[in-house]
C-alpha positions, -999 to +999 in steps of 0.1 A: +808-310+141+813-321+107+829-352+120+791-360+131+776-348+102+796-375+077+792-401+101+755-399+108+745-394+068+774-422+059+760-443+087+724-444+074+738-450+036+724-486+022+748-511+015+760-513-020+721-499-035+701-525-017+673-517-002+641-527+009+607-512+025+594-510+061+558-509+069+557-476+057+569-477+025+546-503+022+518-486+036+516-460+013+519-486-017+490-499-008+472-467-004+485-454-036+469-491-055+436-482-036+431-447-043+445-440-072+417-428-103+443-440-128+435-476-115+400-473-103+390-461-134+403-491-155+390-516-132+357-498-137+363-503-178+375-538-167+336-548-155+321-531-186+340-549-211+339-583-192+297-578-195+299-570-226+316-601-240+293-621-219+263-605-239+284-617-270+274-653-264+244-650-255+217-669-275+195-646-305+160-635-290+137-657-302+114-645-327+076-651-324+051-639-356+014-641-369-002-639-400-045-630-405-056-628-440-094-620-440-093-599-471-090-612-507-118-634-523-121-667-507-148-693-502-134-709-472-128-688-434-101-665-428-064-679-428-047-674-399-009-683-389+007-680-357+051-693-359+077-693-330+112-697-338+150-700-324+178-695-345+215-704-329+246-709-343+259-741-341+268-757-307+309-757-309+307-718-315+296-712-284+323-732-263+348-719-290+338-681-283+335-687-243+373-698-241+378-667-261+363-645-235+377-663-207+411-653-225+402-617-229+394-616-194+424-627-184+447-602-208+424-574-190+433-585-157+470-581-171+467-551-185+453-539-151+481-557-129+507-536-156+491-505-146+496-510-112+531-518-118+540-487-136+521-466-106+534-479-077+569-478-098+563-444-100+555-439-063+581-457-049+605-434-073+590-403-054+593-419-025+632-430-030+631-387-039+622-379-011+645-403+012+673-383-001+656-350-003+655-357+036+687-364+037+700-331+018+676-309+041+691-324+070+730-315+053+718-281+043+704-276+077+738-280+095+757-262+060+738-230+067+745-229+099+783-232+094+781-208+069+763-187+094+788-189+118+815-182+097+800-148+080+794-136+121+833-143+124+840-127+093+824-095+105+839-093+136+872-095+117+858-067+094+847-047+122+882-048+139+895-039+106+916-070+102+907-084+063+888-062+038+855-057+024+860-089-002+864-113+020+832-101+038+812-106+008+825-137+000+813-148+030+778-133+034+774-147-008+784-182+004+755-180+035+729-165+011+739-195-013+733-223+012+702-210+022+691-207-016+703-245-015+676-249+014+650-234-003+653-249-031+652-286-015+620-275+005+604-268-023+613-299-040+602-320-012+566-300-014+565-307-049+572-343-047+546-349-016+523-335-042+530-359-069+529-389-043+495-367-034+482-369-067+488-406-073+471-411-042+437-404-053+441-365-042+449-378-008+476-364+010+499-392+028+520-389+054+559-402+042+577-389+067+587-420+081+600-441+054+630-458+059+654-476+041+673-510+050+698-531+034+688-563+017+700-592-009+716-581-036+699-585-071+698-620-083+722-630-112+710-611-144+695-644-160+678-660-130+663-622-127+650-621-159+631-660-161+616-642-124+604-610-142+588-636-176+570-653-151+559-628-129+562-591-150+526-579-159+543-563-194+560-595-204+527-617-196+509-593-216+523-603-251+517-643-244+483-636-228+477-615-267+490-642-283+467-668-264+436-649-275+444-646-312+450-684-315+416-685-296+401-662-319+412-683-349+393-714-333+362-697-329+363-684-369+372-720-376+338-730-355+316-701-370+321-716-408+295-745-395+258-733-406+237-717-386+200-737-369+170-730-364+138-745-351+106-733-342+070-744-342+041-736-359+005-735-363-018-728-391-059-723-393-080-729-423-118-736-431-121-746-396-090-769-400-058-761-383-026-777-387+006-780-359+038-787-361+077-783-358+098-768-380+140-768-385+167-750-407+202-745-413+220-722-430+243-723-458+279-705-453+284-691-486+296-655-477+294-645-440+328-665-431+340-655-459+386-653-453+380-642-413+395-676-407+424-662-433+425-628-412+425-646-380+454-666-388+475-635-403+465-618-368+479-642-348+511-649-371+516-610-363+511-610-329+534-637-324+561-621-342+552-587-325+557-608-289+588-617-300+604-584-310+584-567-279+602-592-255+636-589-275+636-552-268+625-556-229+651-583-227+681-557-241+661-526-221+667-553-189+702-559-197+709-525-202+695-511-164+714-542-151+745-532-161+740-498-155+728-509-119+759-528-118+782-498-123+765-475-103+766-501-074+805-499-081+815-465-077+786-456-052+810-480-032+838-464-038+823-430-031+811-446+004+845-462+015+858-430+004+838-407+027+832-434+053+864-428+074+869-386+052+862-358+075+876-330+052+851-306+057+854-308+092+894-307+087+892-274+067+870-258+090+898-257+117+923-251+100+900-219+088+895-216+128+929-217+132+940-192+109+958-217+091+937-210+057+922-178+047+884-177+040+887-181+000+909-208+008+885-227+029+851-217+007+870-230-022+879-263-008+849-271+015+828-266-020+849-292-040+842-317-009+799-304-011+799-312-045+812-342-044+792-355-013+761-343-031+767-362-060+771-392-040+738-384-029+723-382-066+743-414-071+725-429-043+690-418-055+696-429-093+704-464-078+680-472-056+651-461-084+669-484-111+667-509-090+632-506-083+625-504-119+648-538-119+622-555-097+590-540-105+578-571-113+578-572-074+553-546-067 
């Protein structure tokens, strides 16, 4: 029986941690980036802040005013005064400042797409949890029915007085165990269907079909990494920061040229009036004032901060790849190992057979367990480092 056991769980084992989604993995991805409030509520902040940097460069209202002076001691009629004006800044500003809002637009749109990356990271992590959850229910399944068996044969021995109490209790300890073991991976199933719930949206999802296939292995760690600075959300982050403070230190560059304003205007006196046009410009004593010094010393930190940012995701990267790489290593080993091992299935005749006692067997067959279900975890830790590997993916 065990024989069938190994072979099925060793036979559905990827290949060396590679992996790669069917339709439903994929499925619920796509859920998961459409219902999640994590996601719909930044793209919701997204709109407000891209209208209100377009209110930003909008220009000043214009500003209309009237003057009526009938009191006072005067020979001639009442004055009167009516003046329309516009003020604007001057023309470049307003180029300079819409490049700058094109470029914080674009760093929102990245800091959205990074979201979404870290979210469906996380998802497909519960989901890789659950693929092996599956796969230990299944195990525990056929475990506590073995151990079933094995405490009813134990009784009968009991009952016909052939070993003693001890060995009984041994017995009926070791089937209480396993279905501990059982319970204990239900519940962790329920509770990881509830965290895939919760980054639904609050929608529950239906993962029990997700598979999981072999496919290429990573790419060499350097071409990897030139795929995840062109492509990573995070990394394009610190370039897309470092694009809007050189932006921003244009436009302060712009806004030191004065201010205009024109305006027309019209004046009434001892039935005389008087018409006209009107300009001005202002003079940029204080307003501008070092912002073009703080908006160089911005960027000069922002580049250095995008260069010690992408140092440490660069050494994080190398890190998880060679940790990926080991892993991929001895999960091999632990697979060629068990691929053609059928020792649980061994000790269990020989325990049929009388050729080991019970203590014998439970101690052996629990060595073998362990070790299995530590292939298992090995599997698991794998497959989610490499999906952290190729998030950039998602």
């Amino acid at each position: 029986m065990y024989r069938n056991i190994v072979s099925a769980v060793c036979g559905i084992l990827i290949s060396m941690g590679s992996f790669a989604q069917d339709t439903g993995m994929d499925g619920i991805l796509e859920q998961i980036s459409q219902n999640n409030r994590q996601l719909m509520a930044y793209q919701t902040y997204m709109d407000s802040q891209n209208l209100g940097n377009k209110t930003v460069n909008n220009l000043q209202d214009p500003e209309v005013s009237a003057f009526y002076l009938p009191f006072g001691e005067h020979e001639t009629s009442d004055y009167y005064e009516f003046q329309v004006s516009q003020r604007f800044e001057f023309p470049t500003v307003y180029g300079a400042r819409s490049k700058r809002i094109k470029k914080q637009k674009e760093l929102l749109e990245l800091e959205y797409e990074s979201m979404r990356q870290e979210v469906l990271l996380a998802a497909k992590k519960q989901l890789l949890e659950l693929q092996i959850l599956r796969k230990r229910e299944n195990l525990e399944e056929k475990r506590v029915e073995q151990a079933r068996q094995v405490y009813n044969q134990i009784q009968r021995l009991f009952d016909a007085e052939q070993i003693g109490i001890l060995e009984l209790n041994k017995a009926k300890v070791a089937w209480l165990q396993e279905q501990f073991m059982l319970d204990q991976i239900n519940i962790r199933i329920r509770n990881t269907l509830l965290e895939l719930q919760k980054l639904n949206g609050g929608n529950a999802i239906e993962a029990e079909q997700v598979q999981l296939f072999e496919d290429p292995e990573l790419a060499e760690m350097q071409t990897l990494w030139e795929e995840k600075l062109s492509e990573d959300a995070e990394v394009q982050q610190l370039k897309a920061r470092e694009n809007l403070a050189q932006q921003q230190v244009k436009l302060e560059k712009n806004k030191i040229l004065p201010d205009l304003s024109i305006g027309y205007n019209y004046q009434g006196v001892n039935s005389s009036n008087y018409s006209g046009i009107m300009g001005g410009i202002s003079i940029p004593l204080w307003n501008s004032r070092n912002k073009v010094k703080a908006a160089e010393a911005n960027l000069e930190y922002t580049q250095a901060n995008a260069g010690a940012e992408t140092a440490e995701l660069y050494t994080r990267f190398q890190e998880n790849y060679r940790q990926y790489q080991l892993l991929q290593k001895k999960f091999q080993e632990y697979q060629v190992t068990f691929k053609d091992l059928n020792s649980e299935e061994l000790l269990f005749k020989a325990y049929e057979l009388g050729e080991l006692s019970f203590l014998d067997y439970y101690r052996e067959v629990e060595f073998y367990r362990q070790a299995y279900n530590t292939m298992l975890e090995m599997e698991k830790e794998l497959l989610q480092l490499k999906a952290e590997l190729l998030k950039h993916q998602l």
